[in-house]
SETIVO-150357 format. One record per residue (C-alpha): x, y, z; residue in one letter. Coordinates in steps of 0.001 Angstrom, whole numbers, plus 500000, padded with zeros to 6 digits. Each point is the difference from the previous one (the first is absolute). Layout:
BEGIN
XYZA
...
This chain:
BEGIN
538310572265482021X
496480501334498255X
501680500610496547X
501344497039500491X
496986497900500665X
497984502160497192X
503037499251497763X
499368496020500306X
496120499946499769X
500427501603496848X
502368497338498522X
497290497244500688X
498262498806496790X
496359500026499765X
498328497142501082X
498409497936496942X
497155497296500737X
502504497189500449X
501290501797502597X
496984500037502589X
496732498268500619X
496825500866501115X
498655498638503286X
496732501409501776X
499702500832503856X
497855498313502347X
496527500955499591X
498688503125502691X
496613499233501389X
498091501660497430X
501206497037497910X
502441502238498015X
503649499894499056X
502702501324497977X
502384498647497358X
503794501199500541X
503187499209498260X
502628497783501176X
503644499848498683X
501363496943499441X
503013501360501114X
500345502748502762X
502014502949498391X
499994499248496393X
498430502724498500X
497649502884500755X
496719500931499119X
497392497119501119X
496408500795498586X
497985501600502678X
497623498359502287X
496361499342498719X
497123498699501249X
498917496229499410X
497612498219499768X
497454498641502181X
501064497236502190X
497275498099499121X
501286500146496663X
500492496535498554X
500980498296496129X
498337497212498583X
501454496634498600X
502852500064497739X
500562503878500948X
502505501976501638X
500310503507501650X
501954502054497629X
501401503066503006X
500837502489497198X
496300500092498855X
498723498738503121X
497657497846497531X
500142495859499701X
501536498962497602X
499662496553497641X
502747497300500864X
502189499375496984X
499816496837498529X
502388497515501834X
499075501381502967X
497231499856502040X
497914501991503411X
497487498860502412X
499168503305500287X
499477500823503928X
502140496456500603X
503050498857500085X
500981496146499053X
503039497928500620X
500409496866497363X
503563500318500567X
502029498219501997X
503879500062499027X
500779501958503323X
497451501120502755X
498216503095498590X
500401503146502051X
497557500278503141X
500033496698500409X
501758498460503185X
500630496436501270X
501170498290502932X
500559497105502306X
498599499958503485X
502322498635502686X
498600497042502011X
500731499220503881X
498656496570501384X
501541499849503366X
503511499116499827X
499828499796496303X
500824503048497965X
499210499844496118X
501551502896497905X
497893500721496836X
501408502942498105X
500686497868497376X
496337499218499722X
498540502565497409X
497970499909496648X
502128499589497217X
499449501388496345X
500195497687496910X
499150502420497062X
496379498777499503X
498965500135503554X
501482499734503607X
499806496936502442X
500135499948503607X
501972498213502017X
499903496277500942X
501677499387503806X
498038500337502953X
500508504016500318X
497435502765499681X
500567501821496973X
498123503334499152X
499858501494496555X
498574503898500507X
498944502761498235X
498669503286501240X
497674502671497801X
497982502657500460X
496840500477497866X
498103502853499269X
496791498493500141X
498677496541499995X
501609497115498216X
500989496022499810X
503411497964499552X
499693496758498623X
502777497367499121X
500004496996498601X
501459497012502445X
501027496389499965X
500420498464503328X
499327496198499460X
501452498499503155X
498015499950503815X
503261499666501633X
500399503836499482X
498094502842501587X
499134502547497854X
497917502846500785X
499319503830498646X
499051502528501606X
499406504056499984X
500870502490502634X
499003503738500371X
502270502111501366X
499355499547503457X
501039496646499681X
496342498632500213X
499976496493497598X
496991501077497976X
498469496366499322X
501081497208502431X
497545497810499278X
501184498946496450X
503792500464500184X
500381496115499362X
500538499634496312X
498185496739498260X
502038496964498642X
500765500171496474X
499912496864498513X
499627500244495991X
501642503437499158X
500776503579500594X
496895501387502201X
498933503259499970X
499609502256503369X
498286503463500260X
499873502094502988X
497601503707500061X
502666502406502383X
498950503583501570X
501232503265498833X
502975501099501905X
503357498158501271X
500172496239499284X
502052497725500913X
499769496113497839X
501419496963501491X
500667496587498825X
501129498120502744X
500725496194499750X
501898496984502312X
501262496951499090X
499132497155502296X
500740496109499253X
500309497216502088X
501885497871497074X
503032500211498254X
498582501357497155X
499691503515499996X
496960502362499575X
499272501214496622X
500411503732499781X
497085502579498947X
500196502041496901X
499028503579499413X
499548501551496602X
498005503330498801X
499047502078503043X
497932502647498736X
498966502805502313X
497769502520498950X
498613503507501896X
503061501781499484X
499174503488498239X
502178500053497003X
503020498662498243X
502290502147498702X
501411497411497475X
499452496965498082X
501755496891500478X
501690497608497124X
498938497316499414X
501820497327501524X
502231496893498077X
497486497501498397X
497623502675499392X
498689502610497552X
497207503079499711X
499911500810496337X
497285502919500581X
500318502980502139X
497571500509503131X
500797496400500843X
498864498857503523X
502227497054500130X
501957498131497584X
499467496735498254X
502107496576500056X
501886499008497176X
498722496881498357X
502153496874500102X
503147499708498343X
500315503566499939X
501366502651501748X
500522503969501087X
502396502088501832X
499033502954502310X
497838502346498698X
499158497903496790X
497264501066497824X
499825496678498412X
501337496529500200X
502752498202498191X
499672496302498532X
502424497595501429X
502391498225497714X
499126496725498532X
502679498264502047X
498771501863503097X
496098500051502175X
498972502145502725X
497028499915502332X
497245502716500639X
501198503862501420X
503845498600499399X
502570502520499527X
502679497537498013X
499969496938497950X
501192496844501484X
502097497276497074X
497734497053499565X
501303496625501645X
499966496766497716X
496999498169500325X
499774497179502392X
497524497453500844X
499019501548502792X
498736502843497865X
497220497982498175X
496887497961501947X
497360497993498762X
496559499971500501X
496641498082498262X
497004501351497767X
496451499755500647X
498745496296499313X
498434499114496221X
497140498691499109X
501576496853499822X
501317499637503602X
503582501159498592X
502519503410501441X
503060501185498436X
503298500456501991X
501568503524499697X
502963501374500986X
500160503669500328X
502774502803500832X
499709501769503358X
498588502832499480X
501355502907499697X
502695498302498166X
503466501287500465X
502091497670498469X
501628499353496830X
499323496877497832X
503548501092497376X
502185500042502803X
502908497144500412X
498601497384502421X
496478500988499638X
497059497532499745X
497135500024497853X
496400499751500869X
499164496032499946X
497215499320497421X
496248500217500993X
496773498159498788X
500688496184501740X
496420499168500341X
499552498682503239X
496483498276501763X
498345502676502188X
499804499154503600X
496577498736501420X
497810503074501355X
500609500616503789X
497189498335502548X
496975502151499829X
500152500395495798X
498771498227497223X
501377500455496470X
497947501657497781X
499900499705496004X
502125503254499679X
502671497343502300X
500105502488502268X
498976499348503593X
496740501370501370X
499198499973503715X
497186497458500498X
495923501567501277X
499723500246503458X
498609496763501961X
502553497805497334X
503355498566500468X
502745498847498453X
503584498379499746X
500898502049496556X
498598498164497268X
495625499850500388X
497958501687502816X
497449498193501834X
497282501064502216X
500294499674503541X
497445497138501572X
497017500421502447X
501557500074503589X
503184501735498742X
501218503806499481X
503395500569497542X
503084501278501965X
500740503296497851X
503627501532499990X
502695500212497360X
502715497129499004X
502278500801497495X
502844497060499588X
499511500376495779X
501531503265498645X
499056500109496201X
499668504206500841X
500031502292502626X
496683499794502088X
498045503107499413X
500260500384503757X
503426499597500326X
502448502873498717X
504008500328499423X
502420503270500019X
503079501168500661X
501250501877503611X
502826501603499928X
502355500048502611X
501446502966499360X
499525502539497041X
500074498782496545X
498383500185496806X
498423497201499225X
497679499543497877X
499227496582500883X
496467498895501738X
500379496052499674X
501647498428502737X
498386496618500162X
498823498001496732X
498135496746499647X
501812496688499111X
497217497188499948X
500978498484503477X
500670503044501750X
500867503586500180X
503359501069500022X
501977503273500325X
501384501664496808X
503365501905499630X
500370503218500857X
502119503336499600X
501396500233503205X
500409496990502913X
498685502409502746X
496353499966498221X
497681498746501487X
497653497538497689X
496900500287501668X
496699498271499128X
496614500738501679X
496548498288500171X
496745502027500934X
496984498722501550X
496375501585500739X
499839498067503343X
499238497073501639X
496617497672501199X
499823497405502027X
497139496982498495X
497153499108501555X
501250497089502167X
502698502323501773X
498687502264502707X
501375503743500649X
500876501253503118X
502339501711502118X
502322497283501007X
500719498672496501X
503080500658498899X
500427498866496389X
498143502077497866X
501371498596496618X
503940498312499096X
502483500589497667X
502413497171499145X
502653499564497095X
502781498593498614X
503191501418499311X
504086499671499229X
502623502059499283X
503037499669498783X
503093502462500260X
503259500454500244X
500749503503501889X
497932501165503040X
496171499811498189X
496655500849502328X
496703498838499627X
497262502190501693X
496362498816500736X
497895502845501008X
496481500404500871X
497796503081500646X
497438502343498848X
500763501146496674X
503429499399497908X
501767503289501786X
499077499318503226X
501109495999500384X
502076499067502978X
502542497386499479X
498989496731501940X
502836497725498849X
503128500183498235X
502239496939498657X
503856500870499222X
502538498250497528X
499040496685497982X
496681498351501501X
498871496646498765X
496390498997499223X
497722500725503208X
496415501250500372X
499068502932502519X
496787500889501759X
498691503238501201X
496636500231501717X
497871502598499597X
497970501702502909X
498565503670499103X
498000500700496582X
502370502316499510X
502715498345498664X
499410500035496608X
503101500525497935X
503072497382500032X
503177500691498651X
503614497820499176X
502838501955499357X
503416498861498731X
503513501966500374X
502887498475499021X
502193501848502172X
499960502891501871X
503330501716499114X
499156502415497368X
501506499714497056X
499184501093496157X
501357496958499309X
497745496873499350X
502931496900501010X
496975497628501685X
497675500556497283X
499742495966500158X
498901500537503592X
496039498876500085X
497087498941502149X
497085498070498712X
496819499315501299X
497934497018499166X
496858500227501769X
497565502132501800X
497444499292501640X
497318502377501584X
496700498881502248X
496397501416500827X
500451502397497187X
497184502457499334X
499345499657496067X
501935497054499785X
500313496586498334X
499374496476501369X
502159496938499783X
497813497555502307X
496669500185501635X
499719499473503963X
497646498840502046X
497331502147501292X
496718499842502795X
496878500192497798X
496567501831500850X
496830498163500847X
498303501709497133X
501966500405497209X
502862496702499541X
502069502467497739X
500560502787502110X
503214499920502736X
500133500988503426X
502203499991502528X
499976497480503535X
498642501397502755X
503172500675502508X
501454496744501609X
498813497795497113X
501923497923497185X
498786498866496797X
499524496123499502X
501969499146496831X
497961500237496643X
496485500070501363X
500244504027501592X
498332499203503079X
501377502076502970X
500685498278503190X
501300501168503717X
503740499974500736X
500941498374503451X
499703502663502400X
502893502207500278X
501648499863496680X
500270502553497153X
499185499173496725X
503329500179497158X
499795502750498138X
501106498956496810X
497639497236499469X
497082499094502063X
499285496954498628X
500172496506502211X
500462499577503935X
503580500651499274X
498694503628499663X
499592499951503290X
502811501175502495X
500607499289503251X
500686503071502175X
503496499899501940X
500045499183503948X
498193502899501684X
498374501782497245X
496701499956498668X
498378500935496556X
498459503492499051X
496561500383499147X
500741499904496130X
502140496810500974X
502586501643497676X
502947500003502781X
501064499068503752X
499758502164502490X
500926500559503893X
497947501913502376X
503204500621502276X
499122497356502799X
501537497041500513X
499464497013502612X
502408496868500411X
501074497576502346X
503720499883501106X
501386497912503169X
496682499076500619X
498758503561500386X
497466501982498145X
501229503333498646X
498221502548498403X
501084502537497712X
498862503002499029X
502143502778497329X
496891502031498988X
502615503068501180X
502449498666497529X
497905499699496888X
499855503844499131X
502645501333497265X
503322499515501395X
502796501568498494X
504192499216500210X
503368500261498728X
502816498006499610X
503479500802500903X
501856503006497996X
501336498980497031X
502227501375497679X
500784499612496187X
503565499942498511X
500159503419499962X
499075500868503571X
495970500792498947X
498385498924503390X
496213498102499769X
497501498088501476X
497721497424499652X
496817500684501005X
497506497275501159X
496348500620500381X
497967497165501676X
496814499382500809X
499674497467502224X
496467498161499757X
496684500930500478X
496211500362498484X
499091500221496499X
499712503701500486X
503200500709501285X
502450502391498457X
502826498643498090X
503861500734499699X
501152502337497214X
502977501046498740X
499869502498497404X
502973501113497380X
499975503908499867X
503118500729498364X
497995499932496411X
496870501230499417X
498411496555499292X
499697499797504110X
500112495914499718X
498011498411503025X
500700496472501415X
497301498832502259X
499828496476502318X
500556498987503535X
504064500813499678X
502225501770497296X
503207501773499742X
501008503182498361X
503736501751499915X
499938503384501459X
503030502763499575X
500368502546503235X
498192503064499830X
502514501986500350X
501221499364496589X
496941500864498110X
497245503005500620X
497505497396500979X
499068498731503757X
500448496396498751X
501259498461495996X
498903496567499918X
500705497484496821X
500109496628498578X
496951498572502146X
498993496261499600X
498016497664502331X
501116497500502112X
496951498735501393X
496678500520498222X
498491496655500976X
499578498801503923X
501084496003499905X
499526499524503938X
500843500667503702X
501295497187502141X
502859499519502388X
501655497652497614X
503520501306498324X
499219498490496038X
496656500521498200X
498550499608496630X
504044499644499254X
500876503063501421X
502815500031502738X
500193502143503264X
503028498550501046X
500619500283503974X
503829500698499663X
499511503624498382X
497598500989503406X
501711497414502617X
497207499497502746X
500249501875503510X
497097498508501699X
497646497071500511X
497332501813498289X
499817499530496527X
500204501991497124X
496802500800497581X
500586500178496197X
497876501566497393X
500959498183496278X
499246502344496816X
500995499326496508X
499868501933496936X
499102499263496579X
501836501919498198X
503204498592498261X
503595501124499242X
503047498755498175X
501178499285503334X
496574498870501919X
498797497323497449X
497127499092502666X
499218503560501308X
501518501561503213X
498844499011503100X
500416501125503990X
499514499125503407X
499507502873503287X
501066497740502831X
497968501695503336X
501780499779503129X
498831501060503485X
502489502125501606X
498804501960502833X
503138502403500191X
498919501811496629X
498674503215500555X
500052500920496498X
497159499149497948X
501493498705497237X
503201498485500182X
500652497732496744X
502702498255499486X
501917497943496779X
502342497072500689X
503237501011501202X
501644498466496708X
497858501552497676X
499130503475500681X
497714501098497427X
497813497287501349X
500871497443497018X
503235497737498760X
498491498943496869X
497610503199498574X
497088497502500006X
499437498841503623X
499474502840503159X
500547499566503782X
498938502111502640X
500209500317503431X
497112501984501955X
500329500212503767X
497166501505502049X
498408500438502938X
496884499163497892X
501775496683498886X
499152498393503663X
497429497966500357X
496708501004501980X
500122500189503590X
498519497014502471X
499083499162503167X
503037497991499818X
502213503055499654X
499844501307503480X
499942499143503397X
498244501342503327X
501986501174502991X
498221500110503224X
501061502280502655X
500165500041503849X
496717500679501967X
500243503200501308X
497976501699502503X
497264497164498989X
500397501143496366X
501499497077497475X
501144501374496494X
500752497909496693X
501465500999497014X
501034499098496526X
502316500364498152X
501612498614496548X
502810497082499868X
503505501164499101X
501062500377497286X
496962501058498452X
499556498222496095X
496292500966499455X
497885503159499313X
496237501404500043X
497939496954500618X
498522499640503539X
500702502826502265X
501554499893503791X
496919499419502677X
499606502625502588X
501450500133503434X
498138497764502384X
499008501078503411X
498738497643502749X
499724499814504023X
502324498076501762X
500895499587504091X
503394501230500690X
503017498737501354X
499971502408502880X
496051498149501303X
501709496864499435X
503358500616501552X
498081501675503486X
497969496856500132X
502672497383499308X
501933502247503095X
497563499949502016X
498600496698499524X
504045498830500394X
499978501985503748X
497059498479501332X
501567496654499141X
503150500656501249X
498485501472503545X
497897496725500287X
503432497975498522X
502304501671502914X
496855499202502580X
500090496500499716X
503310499521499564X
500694501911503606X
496929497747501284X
501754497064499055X
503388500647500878X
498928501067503157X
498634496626500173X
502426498146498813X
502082502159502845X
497589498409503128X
500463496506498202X
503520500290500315X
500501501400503902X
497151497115501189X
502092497388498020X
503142501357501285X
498531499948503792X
498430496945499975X
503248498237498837X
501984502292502596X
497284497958502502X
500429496694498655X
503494500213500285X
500162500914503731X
497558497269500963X
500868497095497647X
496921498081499791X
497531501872502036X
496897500951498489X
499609503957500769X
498448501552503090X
496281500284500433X
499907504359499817X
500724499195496570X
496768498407499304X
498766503850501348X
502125501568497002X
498560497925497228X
496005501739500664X
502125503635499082X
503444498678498834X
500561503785499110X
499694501488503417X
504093499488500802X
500485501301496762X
497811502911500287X
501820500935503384X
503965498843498458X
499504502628497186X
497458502401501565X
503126502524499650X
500071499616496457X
496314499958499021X
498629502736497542X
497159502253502097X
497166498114498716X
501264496698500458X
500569500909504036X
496425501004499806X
499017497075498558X
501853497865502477X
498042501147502709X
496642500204499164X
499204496401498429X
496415498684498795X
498394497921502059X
501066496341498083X
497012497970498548X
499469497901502873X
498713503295502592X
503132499738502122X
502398503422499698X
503504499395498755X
502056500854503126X
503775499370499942X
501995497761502915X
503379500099501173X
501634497172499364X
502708499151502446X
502682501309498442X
498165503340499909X
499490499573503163X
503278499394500819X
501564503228498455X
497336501636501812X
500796499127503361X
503531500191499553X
């Protein structure tokens, strides 16, 4: 078996250098390492070179260099290739580039169950996009650097209704910067994103969901040329990739091809197209020219002449791409038609060059001469633009790109003497955007600031568009061109309308208008027709502006030229600047402060601020209903109150909220209700009395709470009052049927701002009702037909029941129960009528003792009084009965009498009875007597006349006697 085995290692060839590699072992911890040979192949040949000892691991290349492992030296790239020396770079995106992973994160919403495997990034040769459902998609990459480094990308994520963040971890899974993980709209092109990382493991994550309340769909993000550097070395140099070219060696990165050329991979130089064929920048092929169509060509105006005269000229879209010698094709139409140049816009004056120059401050003008401004009066500066002879120098056009291409074009909107209109494009899913810049805004003399105002400045213009396929027009407004928000949005073919958008923070300083045509990508260009135009804009309180018209302003007592504002509470008289007091409780109009019609009256229950700029409530109320006098008082309900609506869930089974902060009433110092976006980085605030923002679950996101899309619904109080209508706003009773005799409070607010939708702002009511069964403290309700608290998107209803909703508590609310006197002790107490419909206000009085005589004195007396009486009752009766008794036995004897001896008078012993007619008696019922009475019967008083009572026989005593 040995001469065997000896026998077959000796039959192995030796290994040549394409038959191994050299790789180096992890560094020891003196920093050290060795380089060994690998075989490509395990048992191909014998003889590897030995091991040797590398380099330092600190060891890095530069730029354009590689680590050649024979030498152990770097190395210059060849040309068509290229090195970022201790980096590596992916700018290739046919498949997804080893190390990198992606995948869909499953979604459970109760009973709902949302499978997202499907939802990964997707390569398209140029870049990768991410998905655009409502899953969480993750696009990773781990690496482990040697000492510090950076990764940056470039990024285009132009749509808010998709979260996109990035974000590092370490390898204990520790996210290494939370705080800015939210990437930053991208609104004109590919933005650029650098992050510093930590030596050692690394993990990058680009995580982004989709999240749309429409039909339409969110826009996806795009990734291109993620660059990581910090690694020690590369071994190799990468080719160049298609549409690309290094021509020197030591080449960092390669260079574009020009336009209608092209290269393959690896080139060293670019090719020229054909005549018959164009390509863009970096393309890889040539493309056959189309036939030129009208849609190709657009016209445009030169500057005015001296003589009040422009040329029309039509132009190709540039870069142009299509072929004039082609069957079918049309030719450019002839240019030079002199034309008259349109008037200068308000606020210019033509000069002798016929251009227009902006006329000296204190002048106005309506486009043709400026004029000064008279005593008593102040010019109203902004910008007006309704003549478009050229582009404003404030005002600037370009090209967005939907997705990657390589256009060269940076006109998207050109001037057309009336208006401003879109010009064709290379692709439909461009967007032609066009943005106007301003330094910031100042409010004249006769307009006050403070902190209840709410119109710093207004933008209004008209605009149309016309399409056939599924065209957008965005209006956005923000802080510079890459960070505007979209604030409305008009779909398909719109006729001629004008738009307004007020202005409330100095910091909203950059407008923009862009125009897609549809938002299918496509290379093709089938709606080139497609186009918006925009006739007029129109932009107030401008700092460094023009003026069109002078308004009237307060004047000083000293100097007649100078302009100050009214004191608080006071209009200007028309044309003579005097200031004068509003009627007491009114706020003065903001726009124009001119004439008692300046002057507004406050809604019921409301009064002015000190600034009489707005209405306030101090959260107390008093009324009269039935007859009584009720008293309110929801100084516990003004503080920042915050609720949801119902769940609610997208066509895809994304659950949301809306979120409603309110802030009830109060004093001018009061806080307000916010509701902040912090999905972007822009963090967007919306401040008022009420306003809404949408808010995704927590658990989808690594954030406590993702809140978007916030707009007010109630930045102005109108009133409080019992009443169900107000200032034309509706509470309607049948969306909160009543449930008791008490009635309901409502608090009116409106808001300025206007949609497509809302013509005349939103608007909202917060019906208070006093429910004592609430033990929550806020329990806020929508109509039961309209659950996110509106039917319409302009007009809000709510329903607030509370404890604190009751009126104050009266005297009249409770009654006194007395109870029995006991033990000469009398108690009363009080307590309040059932069921209870008030709260705080007066509180219960105290238990009430007093003295008392019982029922027990009372009750001995009455008996004993009653015993006496009926003793001294059952006396006389006896004495009278007995009476009556002696009546009827002398009756009865003296009729036995007269009937023996009819008419006889008596015999004369009777005459003896009738001195003591009771003697017989006394003797006749002796046996019967009590003891006293025999006593009494024989021991008489002497009589009144001196003689002693002695009783006689009569004769028939006698008789019985003797017998």
């Amino acid at each position: 078996m040995m001469i065997v085995g000896r026998f077959q290692a000796t039959e192995l060839p030796s290994c040549k250098e394409s038959d191994y590699h050299f790789e180096y072992t992890d560094c020891d911890v003196l920093g050290s390492r060795w380089r060994v040979a690998i075989p490509n192949k395990p048992e191909t040949c014998t003889g590897l070179p030995d091991p040797v000892k590398g380099t330092q691991c600190t060891f890095t290349c530069n730029e354009g260099e590689f680590l050649d492992m024979r030498t152990q030296e770097c190395q210059k790239c060849a040309a068509g290739t290229y090195s970022l020396g201790t980096g590596v770079a992916f700018d290739e995106w046919d498949s997804l580039p080893t190390g990198f992973v992606t995948h869909g994160i499953n979604m459970n919403f109760g009973d709902t169950y949302t499978n997202c495997s499907n939802s990964t990034w997707i390569p398209k040769g140029d870049y990768i996009a991410s998905n655009t459902d409502e899953c969480t998609s993750t696009l990773s990459y781990a690496v482990s650097l040697k000492k510090p480094g950076s990764v940056s990308f470039q990024y285009i994520y132009p749509d808010n209704h998709m979260f996109f963040e990035f974000y590092v971890q370490n390898d204990q899974c520790q996210s290494t910067d939370s705080q800015n993980r939210w990437m930053r709209i991208s609104e004109s092109d590919w933005d650029y994103h650098y992050v510093p990382l930590s030596s050692g493991n690394n993990v990058l994550y680009w995580r982004t969901t989709g999240f749309s309340l429409s039909a339409n769909t969110a826009k996806p993000v795009l990734l291109k040329n993620i660059a990581i550097s910090g690694v020690s070395y590369t071994s190799e140099c990468f080719h160049c990739k298609p549409g690309t070219y290094s021509d020197k060696p030591g080449a960092a990165r390669c260079v574009p091809c020009a336009a209608n050329s092209y290269s393959n991979k690896g080139a060293t130089a670019c090719q020229t197209c054909d005549m018959d064929k164009y390509s863009g920048i970096g393309s890889g092929a040539c493309t056959q020219r189309p036939a030129c169509k009208t849609s190709d060509y657009f016209y445009t105006h030169t500057p005015c002449d001296s003589s009040a005269q422009t040329q029309l000229m039509y132009k190709w879209t540039e870069p142009k791409i299509c072929s004039e010698s082609l069957e079918g094709a049309v030719k450019l139409p002839a240019s030079g038609e002199m034309m008259s140049c349109p008037p200068c816009n308000p606020g210019f004056f033509s000069s002798n060059s016929s251009s227009c120059e902006p006329c000296p401050r204190g002048f106005y003008s309506n486009g043709t001469e400026c004029s000064e401004c008279p005593a008593g009066t102040e010019p109203v500066v902004g910008f007006e633009y309704k003549w478009w002879n050229k582009m404003p120098s404030n005002m600037r056009s370009s090209v967005l790109s939907s997705e990657y291409s390589s256009t060269d074009r940076s006109t998207g909107w050109e001037v057309a003497g009336e208006y401003i209109y879109t010009t064709p494009s290379d692709q439909d899913s461009d967007y032609m955007m066009l943005t106007l810049t301003v330094p910031g805004y100042s409010l004249p003399h006769s307009l006050r600031e403070d902190n209840e105002r709410v119109e710093l400045s207004r933008i209004t213009f008209v605009f149309e568009t016309k399409c056939t396929a599924d065209c957008k027009l965005y209006f956005m407004a923000g802080q510079n061109e890459r960070n505007n928000m979209v604030v409305e949005s008009w779909s398909g073919t719109i006729g001629k309308q004008s738009y307004s958008y007020l202005i409330k923070t100095n910091s909203t300083v950059s407008f923009s208008w862009g125009f897609q045509r549809t938002g299918a990508f496509d290379m093709k260009n089938e709606y080139s027709s497609d186009l918006a135009k925009i006739y007029s804009v129109h932009l107030t309180n401008v700092i460094g502006g023009v003026a069109s018209e002078c308004r009237q302003c307060a004047l000083t007592g000293t100097d007649s030229d100078s302009c100050v504002s009214c004191a608080p509470g006071h209009y200007m008289v028309y044309g003579t600047g005097v200031c004068r007091h509003c009627p007491p409780n009114t706020i003065i109009r903001p726009e124009q402060p001119v004439g008692k019609e300046a002057c507004i009256p406050c809604g019921p229950n409301t009064y002015s601020n000190k600034g009489r700029s707005a209405c306030m409530s101090d959260c107390t109320l008093a009324l009269d209903h039935k007859g009584e006098s009720l008293y309110y008082d929801f100084s516990s309900m003004g503080n920042i109150t915050g609720f949801q609506s119902s769940p609610r869930f997208t066509s895809k089974g994304l659950q949301y909220f809306h979120h409603f902060s309110v802030a009830l009433c109060g004093a001018e110092s009061r806080a307000v209700a916010s509701c902040v976006e912090n999905v972007t980085e822009s963090k967007r605030e919306v401040k008022g009395y009420i306003c809404q923002s949408t808010v995704v679950p927590s658990e989808i996101r690594g954030q406590s709470v993702v809140s978007s899309q916030p707009f007010s619904i109630g930045d102005t109080l109108i009133g409080v009052t019992t009443e169900s209508k107000l200032d034309d706003i509706s509470s309607f009773v049948d969306n909160f049927p009543v449930e008791s005799d008490l009635p309901d409070v409502i608090f009116y607010y409106r808001s300025r701002e206007t949609t497509q939708a809302c013509k005349n702002g939103r608007s909202s009511s917060i019906r208070l009702r006093c429910d004592p069964s609430v033990t929550v403290k806020n329990y806020i309700s929508p109509p039961s037909n309209c659950s996110e608290g509106t039917c319409d998107g302009c007009s809000f209803h709510f329903l607030w029941r509370s404890q604190q909703a009751c009126p104050l508590c009266s005297e009249s609310n409770y009654k006194e129960i007395v109870s029995a006197c006991i033990q000469g002790i009398q108690r009363t107490t009080y307590v309040w009528q059932q069921p209870l419909r008030c709260t705080g206000g007066v509180s219960l009085p105290p238990l009430k003792i007093s003295t008392c005589v019982t029922l027990d004195f009372w009750l001995k007396f009455g008996v004993s009084i009653g015993t006496v009486a009926a003793v001294l009752l059952i006396t006389i009766s006896c004495y009278f009965w007995k009476r009556t008794r002696k009546l009827q036995y002398k009756y009865s004897k003296l009729m036995m009498t007269a009937g023996d001896k009819e008419c006889e008078l008596p015999a004369a012993d009777s005459c003896a009875i009738m001195e003591g007619e009771d003697a017989e008696d006394d003797l006749i019922y002796l046996s019967k007597k009590p003891f006293f009475r025999k006593i009494k019967s024989f021991s008489r008083e002497r009589t009144s006349d001196g003689f002693d009572s002695v009783p006689l026989k009569s004769s028939a005593a006698q008789e019985i006697e003797m017998s």
